[in-house]
N, C-alpha and C positions, 0 to 999 in steps of 0.2 A: 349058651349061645350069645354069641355078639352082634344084636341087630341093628342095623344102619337105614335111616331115609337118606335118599341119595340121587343128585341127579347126574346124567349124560346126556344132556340135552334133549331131553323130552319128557321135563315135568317130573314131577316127586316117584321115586321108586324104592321099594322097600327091599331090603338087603339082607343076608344076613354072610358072618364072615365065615371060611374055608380056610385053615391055614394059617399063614404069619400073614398074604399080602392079597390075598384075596375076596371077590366080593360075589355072592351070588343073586343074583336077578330072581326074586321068588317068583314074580309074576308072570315074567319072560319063559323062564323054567315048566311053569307049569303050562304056558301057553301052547311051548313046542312039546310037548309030552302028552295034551289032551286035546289040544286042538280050541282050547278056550282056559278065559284065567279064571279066578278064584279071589271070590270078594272080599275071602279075609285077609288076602296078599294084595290087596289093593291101597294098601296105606300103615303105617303103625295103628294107627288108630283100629281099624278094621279088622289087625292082629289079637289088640290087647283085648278087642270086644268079644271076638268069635270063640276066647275062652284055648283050655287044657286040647282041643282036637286041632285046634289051628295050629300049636305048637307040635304037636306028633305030624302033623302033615310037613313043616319046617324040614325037623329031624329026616323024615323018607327024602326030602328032596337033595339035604347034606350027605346021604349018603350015597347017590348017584346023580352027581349034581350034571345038568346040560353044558358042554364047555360054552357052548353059545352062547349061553346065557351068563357065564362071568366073563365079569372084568379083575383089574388091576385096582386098588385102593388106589394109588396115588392116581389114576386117571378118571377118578368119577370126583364129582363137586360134593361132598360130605354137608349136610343138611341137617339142623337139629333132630335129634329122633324123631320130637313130636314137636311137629310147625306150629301149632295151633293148640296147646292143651287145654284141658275143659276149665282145670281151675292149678294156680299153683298156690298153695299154701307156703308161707315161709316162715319156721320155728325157731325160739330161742334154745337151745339145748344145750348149751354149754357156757357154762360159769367163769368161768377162765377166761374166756376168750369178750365177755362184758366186764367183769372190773379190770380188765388190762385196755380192753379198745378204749373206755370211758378216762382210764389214767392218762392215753398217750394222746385221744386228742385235748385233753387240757392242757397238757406239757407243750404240744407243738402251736397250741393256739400264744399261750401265754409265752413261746420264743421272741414276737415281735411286740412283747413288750420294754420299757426299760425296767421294769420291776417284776422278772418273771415270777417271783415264787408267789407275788400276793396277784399276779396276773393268773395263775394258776389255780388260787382257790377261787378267785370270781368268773373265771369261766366254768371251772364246776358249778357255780352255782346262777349263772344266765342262761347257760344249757342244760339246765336240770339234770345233769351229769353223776349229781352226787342220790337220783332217784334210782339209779342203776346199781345191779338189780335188784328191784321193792321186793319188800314181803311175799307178794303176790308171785313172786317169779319162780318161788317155792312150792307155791300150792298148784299151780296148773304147767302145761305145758304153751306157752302164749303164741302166739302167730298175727299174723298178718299177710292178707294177700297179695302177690305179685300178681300187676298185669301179664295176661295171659298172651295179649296183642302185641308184645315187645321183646318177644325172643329173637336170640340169635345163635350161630351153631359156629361149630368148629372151622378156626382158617378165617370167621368174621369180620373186617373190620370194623370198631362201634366209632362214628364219630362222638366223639366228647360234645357234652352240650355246652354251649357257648355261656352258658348263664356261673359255671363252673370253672374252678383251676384246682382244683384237688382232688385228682382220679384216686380211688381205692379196688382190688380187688377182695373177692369173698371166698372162702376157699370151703366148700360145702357137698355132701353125698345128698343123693336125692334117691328115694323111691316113687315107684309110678303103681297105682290102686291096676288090681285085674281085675278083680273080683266084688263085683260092686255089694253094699251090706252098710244096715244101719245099727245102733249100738253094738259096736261089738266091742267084745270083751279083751283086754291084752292078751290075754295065751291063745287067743284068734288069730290075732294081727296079722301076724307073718303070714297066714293061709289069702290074704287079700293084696299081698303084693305080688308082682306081676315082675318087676325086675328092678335093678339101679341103673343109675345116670350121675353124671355131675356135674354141677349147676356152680359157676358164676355168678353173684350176686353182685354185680357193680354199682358204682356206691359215690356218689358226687359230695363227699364229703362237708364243704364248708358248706352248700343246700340242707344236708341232712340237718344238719345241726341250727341253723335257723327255723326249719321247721320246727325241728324237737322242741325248741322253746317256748314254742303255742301250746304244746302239752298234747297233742294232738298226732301225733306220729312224720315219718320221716319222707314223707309228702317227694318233693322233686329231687331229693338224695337218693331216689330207688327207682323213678318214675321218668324214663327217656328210652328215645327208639335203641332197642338191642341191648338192653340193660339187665335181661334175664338170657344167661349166655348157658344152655345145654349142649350136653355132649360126652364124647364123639358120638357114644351108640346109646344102645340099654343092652344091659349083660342080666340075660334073666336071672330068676332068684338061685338056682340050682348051682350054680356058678360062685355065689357069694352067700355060703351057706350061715357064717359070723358076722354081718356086716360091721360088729364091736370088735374087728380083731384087724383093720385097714391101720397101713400109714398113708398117709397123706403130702404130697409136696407140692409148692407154688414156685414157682422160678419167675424170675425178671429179668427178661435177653439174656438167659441164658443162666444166670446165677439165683442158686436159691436162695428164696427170701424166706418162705413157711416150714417145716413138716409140722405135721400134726398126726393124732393117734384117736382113732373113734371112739374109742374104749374111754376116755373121759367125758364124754355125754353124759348129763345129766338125766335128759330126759330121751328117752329112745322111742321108736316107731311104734313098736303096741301103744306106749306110753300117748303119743300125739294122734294115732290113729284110731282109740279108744276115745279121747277126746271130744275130737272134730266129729265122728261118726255121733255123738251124743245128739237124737231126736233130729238127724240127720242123714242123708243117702248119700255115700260114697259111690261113687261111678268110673268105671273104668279109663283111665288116661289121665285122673289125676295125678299131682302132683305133691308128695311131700319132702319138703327139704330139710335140713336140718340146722339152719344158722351157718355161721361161720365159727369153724373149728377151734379152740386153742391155738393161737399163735398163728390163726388161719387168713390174717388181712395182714398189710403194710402199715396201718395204722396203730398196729400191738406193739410194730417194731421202732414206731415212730418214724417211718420212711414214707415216702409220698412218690407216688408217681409220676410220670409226666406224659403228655403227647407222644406218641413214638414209641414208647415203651409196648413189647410185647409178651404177655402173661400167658406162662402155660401150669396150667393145673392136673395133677396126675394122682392118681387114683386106680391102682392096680388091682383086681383084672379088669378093670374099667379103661384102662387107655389114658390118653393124653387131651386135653383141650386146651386150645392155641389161641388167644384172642388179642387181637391187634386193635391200642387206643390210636386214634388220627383224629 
C-alpha cells in the first residue's frame, strides 16, 4: 500500500493510493459507509499507532472503495506522510559515500585557492576531514537527530537560508517504527517496521563544515525551516520485502546527478534499530534514516547546487520526491 497525508482544502487527510493516479479518502470512505469516521483514519500517525487491524480495515476499504470519496493525485496538495514525527534519527551507513563526500568537499574548498593541492590537505585538516570515518564508525551504527519541527513534503519549496550559498542534497531510504519495543534484537528488526519513506537530508554545506570544526557536529548545515524533506507517501513493508536490493536516483532539473544501490550499506536497519532500541522504547512514527547513499549528494560529484535548482529523488516502489531550492 501506498499511503499519503494529503490535503483538499480542509486540513490533513490520510490517503491511501488505487491505481496509477488515484487517491482514496480513508476517512471520508468510511464516514459515507458508517455514518461516522474512524480514529485510526484520522491521521498517519493514528494509522501507524492502531497497529496490523488498522491496515486490514485499509485493505476492505481498497477493495470497494466510495467514488465519493477519491480524488485525482495530481488535484490534492501532497503533504509529508508524517507532518510532525515523534523523533527522526539520522544514520551513517555507508562508507563510500563518507570517504568520497569528505575528498570532494576538500577538493572544491581548496579550488579558490592559488595553491589547491596544499589548499586541499589543510582543509582536510581545519575541518577535521581527515577524522572521517574514525575507528568508531566501525564499531557502532552512529546517528544523530534531525529536527522533527522542520520537515517538508513533496512539490515544497525550501527557501535557502540566507546564512548559506552551498545548497547540497542527500539522497537517503527511511523506515518508520510500527511496532513500538525496547532492546530488541536484529533478527527482530524487520517485525517493528511499519513501512518506507524517502527523506532528503538537505545540507548547507559551507555551515556544516564550520560547524564540524568545533568537533561538535554539524549544527546549522542540517538545522533550517524544511530541511528534513519526506516523501511522497510510506509504502508499507509488505511492498518492499529487500529493502538491500533498491536503486536509487537524484536528478537536477531534470538530469541525473546520483544512482545509487542499497545493498552497499554498511550498516542496515536490524543493525541501527537494535542499537538505538538499547535500554530504550521505540514508539511508533519514528523515524530511521539511513545517511546519504553512495554517490548519494552533489558533493561526491563535486557539483554544487544553486537557488532555482529543483531536486527529485526516486526510490522505487516508493515514488518520486520533488523539492524546489528558492
Amino acid at each position: 500500500m501506498k499511503l499519503y497525508t494529503f490535503s483538499k482544502g480542509n486540513g490533513e487527510r490520510l490517503g491511501v493510493q488505487i491505481g496509477e493516479d488515484m487517491l482514496l479518502d480513508l476517512d471520508e470512505d468510511h464516514c459515507l459507509r458508517n455514518g461516522v469516521g474512524l480514529a485510526a483514519f484520522s491521521s498517519m500517525q493514528a494509522l501507524i499507532t492502531a497497529g496490523p487491524e488498522a491496515l486490514k480495515a485499509v485493505r476492505r476499504a481498497m477493495d470497494d472503495p466510495h467514488a465519493s470519496a477519491c480524488a485525482r493525485l495530481a488535484d490534492v496538495r501532497v503533504l509529508p506522510p508524517l507532518p510532525r514525527p515523534n523523533k527522526i534519527r539520522d544514520f551513517s551507513c555507508y562508507e563510500r559515500h563518507l570517504t568520497q563526500a569528505t575528498d570532494g568537499a576538500a577538493r572544491m574548498l581548496a579550488k579558490r585557492s592559488d595553491d589547491p593541492d596544499s589548499a586541499y590537505l589543510e582543509m582536510r585538516k581545519r575541518f577535521n576531514l581527515d577524522s572521517l570515518p574514525g575507528p568508531g564508525w566501525y564499531e557502532i551504527p552512529a546517528y544523530y537527530y534531525s529536527d522533527n519541527t522542520t520537515v517538508s513534503g513533496h512539490d515544497d519549496a525550501v527557501t535557502w537560508p540566507a546564512y548559506s550559498s552551498w545548497p547540497d542534497y542527500e539522497l537517503e531510504l527511511a523506515a518508520i517504527i510500527g511496532t513500538p519495543g525496547k532492546d530488541i534484537k536484529p533478527e527482530n528488526a524487520f517485525d517493528h517496521i511499519f513501512g518506507y519513506t524517502i527523506f532528503n537530508d538537505l545540507s548547507a554545506r559551507d555551515a556544516q563544515f564550520e560547524a564540524m570544526s568545533t568537533g561538535l557536529g554539524v549544527a546549522k548545515g542540517k538545522d533550517f525551516d524544511g530541511s528534513n524533506v519526506l516523501g511522497p507517501c510510506i509504502v508499507t513493508k509488505d511492498e518492499i520485502p529487500d529493502p538491500y536490493a533498491l536503486t536509487m536516483h537524484a536528478r537536477v532539473n531534470g538530469e541525473e546527478w546520483s544512482r545509487c544501490y542499497s545493498r552497499e550499506a554498511r550498516w542496515r536497519f536490524p543493525d541501527c534499530i537494535a542499537y538505538a532500541s538499547q535500554s530504550q522504547m521505540l514508539y511508533p512514527g519514528e523515524i530511521f534514516c539511513t545517511g546519504a547513499a553512495a554517490d548519494g549528494c552533489a558533493l561526491e560529484k563535486e557539483r554544487m547546487l544553486a537557488k532555482g535548482d529543483v531536486v527529485e529523488l526516486e526510490i522505487q516502489p516508493i515514488g518520486v520526491l520533488r523539492t524546489f531550492i528558492v
